[in-house]
C-alpha positions in Angstrom: 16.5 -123.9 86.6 14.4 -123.0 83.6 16.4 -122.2 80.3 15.6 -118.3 79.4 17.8 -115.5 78.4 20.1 -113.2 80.0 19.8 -109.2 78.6 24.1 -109.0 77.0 23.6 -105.5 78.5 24.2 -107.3 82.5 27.5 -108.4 83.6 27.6 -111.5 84.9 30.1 -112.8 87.6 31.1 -115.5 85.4 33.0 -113.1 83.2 34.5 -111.3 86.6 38.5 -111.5 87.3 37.7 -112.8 91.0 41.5 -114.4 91.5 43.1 -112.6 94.6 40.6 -110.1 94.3 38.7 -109.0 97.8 34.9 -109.5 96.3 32.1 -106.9 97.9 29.1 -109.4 97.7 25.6 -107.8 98.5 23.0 -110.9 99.6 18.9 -110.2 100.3 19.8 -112.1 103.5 17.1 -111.2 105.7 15.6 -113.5 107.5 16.0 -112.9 110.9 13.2 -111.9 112.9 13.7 -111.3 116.5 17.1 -112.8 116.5 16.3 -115.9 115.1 16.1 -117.4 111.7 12.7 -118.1 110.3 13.4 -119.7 107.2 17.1 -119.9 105.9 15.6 -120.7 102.2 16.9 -117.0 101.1 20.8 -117.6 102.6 20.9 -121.3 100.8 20.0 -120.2 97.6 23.1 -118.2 97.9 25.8 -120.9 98.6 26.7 -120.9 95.1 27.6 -117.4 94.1 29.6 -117.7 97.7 31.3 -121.0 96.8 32.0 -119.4 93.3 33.7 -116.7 94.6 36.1 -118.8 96.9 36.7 -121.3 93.9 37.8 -118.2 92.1 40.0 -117.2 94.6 38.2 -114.0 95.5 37.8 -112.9 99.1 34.2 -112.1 100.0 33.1 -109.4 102.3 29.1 -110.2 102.6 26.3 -107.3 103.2 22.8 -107.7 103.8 19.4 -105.9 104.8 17.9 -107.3 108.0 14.3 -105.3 109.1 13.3 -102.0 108.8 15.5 -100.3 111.8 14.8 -96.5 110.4 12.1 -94.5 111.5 11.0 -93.1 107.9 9.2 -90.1 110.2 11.9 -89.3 112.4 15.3 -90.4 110.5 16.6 -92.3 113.9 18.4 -95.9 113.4 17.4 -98.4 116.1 20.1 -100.9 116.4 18.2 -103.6 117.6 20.1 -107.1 118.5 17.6 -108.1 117.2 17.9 -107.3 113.7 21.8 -108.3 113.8 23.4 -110.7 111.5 25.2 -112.8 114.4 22.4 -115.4 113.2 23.3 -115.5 109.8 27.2 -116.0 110.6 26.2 -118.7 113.1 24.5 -120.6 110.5 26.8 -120.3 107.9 29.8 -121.2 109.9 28.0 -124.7 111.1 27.1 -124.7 107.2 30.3 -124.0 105.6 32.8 -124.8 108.5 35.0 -121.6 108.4 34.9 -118.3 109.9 33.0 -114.7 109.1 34.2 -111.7 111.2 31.8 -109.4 112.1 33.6 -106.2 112.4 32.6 -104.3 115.9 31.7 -100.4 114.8 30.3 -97.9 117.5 26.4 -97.2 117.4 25.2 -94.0 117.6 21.8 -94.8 119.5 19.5 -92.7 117.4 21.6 -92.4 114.2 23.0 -95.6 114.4 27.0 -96.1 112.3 28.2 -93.3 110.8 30.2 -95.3 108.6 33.2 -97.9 108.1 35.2 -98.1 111.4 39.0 -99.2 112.1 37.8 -103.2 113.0 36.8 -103.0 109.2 40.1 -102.3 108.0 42.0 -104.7 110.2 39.5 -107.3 109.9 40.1 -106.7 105.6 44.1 -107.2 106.5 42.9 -110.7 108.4 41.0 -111.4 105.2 43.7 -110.9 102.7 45.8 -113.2 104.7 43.5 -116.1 104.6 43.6 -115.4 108.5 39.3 -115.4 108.8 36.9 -117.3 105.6 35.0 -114.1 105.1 33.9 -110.2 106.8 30.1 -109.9 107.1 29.5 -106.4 107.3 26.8 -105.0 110.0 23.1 -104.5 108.8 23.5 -102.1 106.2 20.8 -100.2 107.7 22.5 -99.6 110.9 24.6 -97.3 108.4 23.5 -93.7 108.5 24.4 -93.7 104.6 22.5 -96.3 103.6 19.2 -95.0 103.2 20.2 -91.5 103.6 20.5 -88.8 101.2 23.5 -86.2 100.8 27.7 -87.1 102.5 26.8 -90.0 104.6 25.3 -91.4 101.6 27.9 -90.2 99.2 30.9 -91.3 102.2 29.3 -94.7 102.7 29.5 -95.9 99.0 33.4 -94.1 98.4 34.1 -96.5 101.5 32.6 -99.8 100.3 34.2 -99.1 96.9 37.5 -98.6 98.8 37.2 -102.1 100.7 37.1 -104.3 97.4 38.3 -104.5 93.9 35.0 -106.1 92.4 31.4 -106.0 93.8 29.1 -108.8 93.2 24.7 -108.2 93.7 22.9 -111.1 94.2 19.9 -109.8 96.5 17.5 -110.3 94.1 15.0 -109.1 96.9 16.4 -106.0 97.5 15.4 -103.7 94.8 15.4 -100.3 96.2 18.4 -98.1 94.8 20.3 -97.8 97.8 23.9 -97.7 98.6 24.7 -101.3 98.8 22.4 -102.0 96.1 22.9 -98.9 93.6 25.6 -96.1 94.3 28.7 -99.1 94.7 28.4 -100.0 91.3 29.7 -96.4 90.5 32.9 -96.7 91.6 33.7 -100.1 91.0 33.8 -103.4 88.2 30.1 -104.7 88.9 29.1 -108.3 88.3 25.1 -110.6 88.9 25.4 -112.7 91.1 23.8 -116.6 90.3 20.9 -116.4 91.9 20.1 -112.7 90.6 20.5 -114.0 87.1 18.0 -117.3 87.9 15.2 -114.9 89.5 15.9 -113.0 86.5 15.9 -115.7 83.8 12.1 -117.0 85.3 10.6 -113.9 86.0 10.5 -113.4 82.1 8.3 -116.5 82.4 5.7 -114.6 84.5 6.3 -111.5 81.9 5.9 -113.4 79.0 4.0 -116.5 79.9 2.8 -119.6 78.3 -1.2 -119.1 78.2 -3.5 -119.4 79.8 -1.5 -117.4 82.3 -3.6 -117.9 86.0 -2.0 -114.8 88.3 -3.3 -115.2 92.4 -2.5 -112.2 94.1 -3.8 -111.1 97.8 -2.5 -108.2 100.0 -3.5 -106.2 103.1 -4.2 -102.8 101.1 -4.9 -101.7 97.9 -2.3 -98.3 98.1 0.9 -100.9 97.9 -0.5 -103.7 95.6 -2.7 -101.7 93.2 -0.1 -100.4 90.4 1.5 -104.3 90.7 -2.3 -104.9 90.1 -3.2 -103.6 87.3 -0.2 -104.5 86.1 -0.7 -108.5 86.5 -4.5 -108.4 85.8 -3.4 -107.0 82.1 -1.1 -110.0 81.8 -3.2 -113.0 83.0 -6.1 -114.5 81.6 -7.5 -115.0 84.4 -6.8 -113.7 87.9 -8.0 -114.5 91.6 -7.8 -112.3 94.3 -7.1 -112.8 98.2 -7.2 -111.0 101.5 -7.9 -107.6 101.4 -7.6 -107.2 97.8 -10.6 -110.0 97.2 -12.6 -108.5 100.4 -12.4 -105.1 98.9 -13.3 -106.0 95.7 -16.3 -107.9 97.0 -17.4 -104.4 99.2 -17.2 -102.4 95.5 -19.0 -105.0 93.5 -21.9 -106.1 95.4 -22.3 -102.4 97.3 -21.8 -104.0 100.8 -19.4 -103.4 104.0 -17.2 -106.0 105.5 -16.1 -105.1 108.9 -12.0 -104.0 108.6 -12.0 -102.8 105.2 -11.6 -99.5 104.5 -13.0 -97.2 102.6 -10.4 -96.3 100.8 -9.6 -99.7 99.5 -13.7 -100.0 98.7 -13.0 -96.6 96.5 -9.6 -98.3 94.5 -11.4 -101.4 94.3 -14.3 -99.7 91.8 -11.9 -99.0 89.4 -11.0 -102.8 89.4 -14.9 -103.5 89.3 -15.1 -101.5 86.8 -12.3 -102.8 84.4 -13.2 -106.5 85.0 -16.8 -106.0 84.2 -15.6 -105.4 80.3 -12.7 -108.1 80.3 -14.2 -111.1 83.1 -11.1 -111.7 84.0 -11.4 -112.0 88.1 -12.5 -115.5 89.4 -14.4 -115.4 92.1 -14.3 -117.9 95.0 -18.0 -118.2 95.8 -17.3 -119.7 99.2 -15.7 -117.4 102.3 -14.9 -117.8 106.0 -17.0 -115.1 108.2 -16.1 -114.5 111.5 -17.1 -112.7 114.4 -13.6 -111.3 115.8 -10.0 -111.7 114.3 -8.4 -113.0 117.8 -8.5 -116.3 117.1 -10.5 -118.8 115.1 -13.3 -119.3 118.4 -15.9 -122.3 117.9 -19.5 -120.3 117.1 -18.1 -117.6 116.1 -16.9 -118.1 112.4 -19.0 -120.1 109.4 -18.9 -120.0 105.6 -21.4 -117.7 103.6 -21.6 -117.6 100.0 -21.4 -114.6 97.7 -24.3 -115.5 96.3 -26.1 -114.6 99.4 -24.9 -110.8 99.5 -27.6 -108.2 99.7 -27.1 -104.9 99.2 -26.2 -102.6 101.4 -25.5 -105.2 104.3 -22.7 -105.4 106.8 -20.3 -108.4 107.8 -18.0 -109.2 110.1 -14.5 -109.6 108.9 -14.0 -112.3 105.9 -10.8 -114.3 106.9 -10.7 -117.1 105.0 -11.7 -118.8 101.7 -13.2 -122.1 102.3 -11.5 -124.9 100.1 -14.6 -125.8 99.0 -14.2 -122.5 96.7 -11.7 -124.3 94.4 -13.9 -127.5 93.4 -16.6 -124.9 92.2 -16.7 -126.2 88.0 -15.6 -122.5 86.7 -12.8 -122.2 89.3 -11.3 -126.1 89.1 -11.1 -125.9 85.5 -9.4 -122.6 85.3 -6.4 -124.2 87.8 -6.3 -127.5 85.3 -6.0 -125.7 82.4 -3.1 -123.0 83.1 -0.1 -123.4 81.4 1.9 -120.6 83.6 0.2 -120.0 87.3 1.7 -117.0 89.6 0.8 -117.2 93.1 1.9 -114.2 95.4 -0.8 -114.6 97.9 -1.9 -115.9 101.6 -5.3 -115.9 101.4 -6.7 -116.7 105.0 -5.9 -114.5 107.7 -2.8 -116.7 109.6 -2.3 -118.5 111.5 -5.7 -119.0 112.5 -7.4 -119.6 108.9 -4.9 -121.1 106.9 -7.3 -123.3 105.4 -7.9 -121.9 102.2 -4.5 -121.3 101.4 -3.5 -125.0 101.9 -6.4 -126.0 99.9 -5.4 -123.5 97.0 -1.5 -124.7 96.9 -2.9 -128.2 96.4 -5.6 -127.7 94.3 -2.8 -126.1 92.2 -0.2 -128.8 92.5 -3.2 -131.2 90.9 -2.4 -129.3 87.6 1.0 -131.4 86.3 1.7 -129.5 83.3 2.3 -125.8 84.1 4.8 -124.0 84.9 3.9 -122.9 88.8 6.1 -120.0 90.4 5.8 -118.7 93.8 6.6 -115.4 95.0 8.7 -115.1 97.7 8.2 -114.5 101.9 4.8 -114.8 103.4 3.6 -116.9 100.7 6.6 -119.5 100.3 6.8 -119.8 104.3 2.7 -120.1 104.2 3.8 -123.3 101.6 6.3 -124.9 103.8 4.2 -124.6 106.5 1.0 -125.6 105.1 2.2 -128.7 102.9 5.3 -129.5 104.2 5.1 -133.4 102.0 4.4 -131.4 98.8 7.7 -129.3 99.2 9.5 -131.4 100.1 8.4 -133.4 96.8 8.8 -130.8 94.1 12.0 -129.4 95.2 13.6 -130.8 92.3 10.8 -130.4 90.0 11.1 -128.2 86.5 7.6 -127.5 86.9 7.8 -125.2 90.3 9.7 -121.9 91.0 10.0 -119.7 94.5 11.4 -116.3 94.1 13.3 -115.2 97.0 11.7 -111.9 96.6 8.1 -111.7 95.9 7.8 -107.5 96.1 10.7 -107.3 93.5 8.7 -110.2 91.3 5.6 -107.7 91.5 7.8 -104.4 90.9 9.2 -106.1 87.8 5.7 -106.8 86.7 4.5 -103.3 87.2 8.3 -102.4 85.1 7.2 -104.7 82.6 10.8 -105.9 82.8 13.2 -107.5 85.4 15.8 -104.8 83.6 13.4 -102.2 84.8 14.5 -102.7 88.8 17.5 -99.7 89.4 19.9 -102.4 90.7 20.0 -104.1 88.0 19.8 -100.9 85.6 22.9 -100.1 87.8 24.9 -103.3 86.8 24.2 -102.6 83.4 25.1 -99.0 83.2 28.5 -100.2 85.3 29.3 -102.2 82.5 28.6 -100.0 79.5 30.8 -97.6 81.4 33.8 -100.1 81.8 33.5 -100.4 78.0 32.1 -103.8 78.2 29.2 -103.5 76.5 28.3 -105.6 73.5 
């Protein structure tokens, strides 16, 4: 873990009474996708706020977020099996050897739980008696208060607060203010977690980094990366961009069209043109994958074409790849060996057919021994473990590499300008100040 320090302002489980205490944890557990676990990297780096809390002698009651189950148009809940947490209970009963008791709570099927139910309750007397290891709670958005607005919202946080004494946070991916994130820490003594404070601790170095700072950010549309954006692009010396970010950019400053961008990325991407034609901060990758049709990578019907080769006015087909020839080009190569801080939040071919470029990118990177290299979390750390599976494996341990479990809360901190700047953590803080702990 990199040394860095912690705001006084945020309480921190280590000075939380846990001893015979029931111990409301909230995790960023989600990673179950169609009832299986993709990647269990997010529930590991949990283990030791989880064993802290049994050391201590509290007894945990574990929440997480799995999917997006609510219909933002309509309001309904789908309660999918799918999106349960019976797969996170599985694997940390093989992992831990004891027992989590998921309560059993009736399901509305279009609103989905109206709130705690009476297995909750008798499930928290099973727990007090050292009769079950641990409650994990439902999906917390299978609760109609969860995301909601007015009582159910209100009723669903004056419940949780009602099930334990102390409330831990350490879903350091979950940064929306909702109730298991935000409203619980009203009502009751409010603690970081361990792996909050570590995402914390090396997200300053990405807000204050060692220079030259390299940022590589890609996305699918400009309307949910672009205030992130601007944000990084002010921060790094250099930046390069991927996916629809780099293909829109390309569109705006060369006046052509690439087939499955739209124009409304095109239009935010001037503004980028614009800026970056003053500060030369974008590095372009002068090599890119064409292809023909995004169903698969099809023999004849893909081939590198160089930027250079852009005319004005012309149309391509859809650009789906970098080629890794892109990151031996002189400018590019020396800009990756000498970074002292590099930020990568970013898949930059179009999986999983053109993954090349971004397995040529992560080692390209890795060649640079010296700086501090921090990854964002989800597609782009599964895209690494996938991709270079040796080289993970070999830098596990190293001081030198950082993955986020959270790589849209790394960017929203950015765009913040502080990790303090995210409401759940604002929340901790204000719970303290309140209990009169503040120093």
């Amino acid at each position: 873990m990199f040394t860095a320090k912690i705001d006084k302002r945020l309480p921190l489980i280590q000075e939380a009474d846990l001893n015979g205490k029931v111990v409301l944890v909230r995790f960023d557990h989600n990673v179950v996708k169609n009832g299986i676990i993709k990647d269990p990297f997010r529930i590991d780096k949990t283990l030791g706020t989880l064993y802290y809390i049994v050391d201590r002698g509290g007894r945990p009651i574990l929440m997480t977020h799995i999917g997006r189950p609510k219909d933002k148009k309509t309001g309904k809940i789908k309660c999918s099996p799918e999106d349960s947490v019976e797969p996170i209970v599985e694997y940390l009963q093989r992992k831990l050897h004891t027992n989590f008791y998921i309560p059993q709570c009736e399901i509305d099927p279009e609103l989905g739980i109206a709130g705690l139910c009476d297995d909750v309750y008798s499930a928290l007397e099973d727990l007090k008696n050292r009769k079950i290891g641990g409650i994990y709670l439902p999906n917390t958005r299978w609760f109609r208060g969860e995301e909601g607005e007015g009582f159910f919202r209100d009723n669903f946080a004056v419940q949780l607060s009602d099930l334990a004494d102390v409330y831990v946070n350490d879903a350091f991916g979950s940064w929306q203010p909702h109730v298991t994130t935000y409203d619980i820490t009203k009502f009751i003594p409010s603690y970081a977690g361990f792996l909050m404070q570590q995402e914390i601790a090396n997200l300053n170095n990405v807000i204050s980094p060692e220079r030259p700072f390299l940022a590589v950010v890609a996305g699918s549309k400009y309307d949910t990366k672009i205030g992130p954006l601007y944000a990084i692009y002010e921060k790094a010396d250099h930046i390069i961009l991927g996916g629809v970010l780099y293909n829109g950019y390309l569109c705006a400053k060369y006046d052509i069209s690439i087939q499955g961008i739209a124009e409304e990325d095109i239009k935010a991407a001037k503004e980028l043109v614009s800026i970056d034609n003053k500060k030369k901060k974008i590095l372009e990758l002068p090599y890119i994958v064409e292809s023909d049709t995004m169903e698969g990578k099809i023999e004849g019907k893909y081939r590198t074409i160089s930027i250079k080769d852009f005319r004005k006015n012309q149309s391509y087909g859809y650009m789906l790849d970098i080629d890794p020839q892109s990151l031996v080009d002189g400018k590019v190569e020396k800009v990756l060996i000498d970074a002292k801080t590099i930020f990568v939040n970013a898949v930059m071919g179009y999986t999983p057919h053109f993954c090349e470029g971004s397995k040529a990118l992560d080692e390209a990177i890795d060649k640079n021994k010296t700086a501090l290299k921090m990854y964002g979390g989800g597609d782009t750390l599964q895209e690494f473990k996938n991709l270079c599976p040796g080289l993970y494996l070999s830098i596990l341990d190293s001081t030198k590499y950082y993955f986020f479990t959270g790589g849209g809360t790394v960017l929203t901190a950015i765009e913040k300008g502080s990790p303090y700047g995210l409401k759940a953590i604002q929340a901790l803080m204000e719970n303290k100040e309140r209990l009169g702990k503040g120093t």
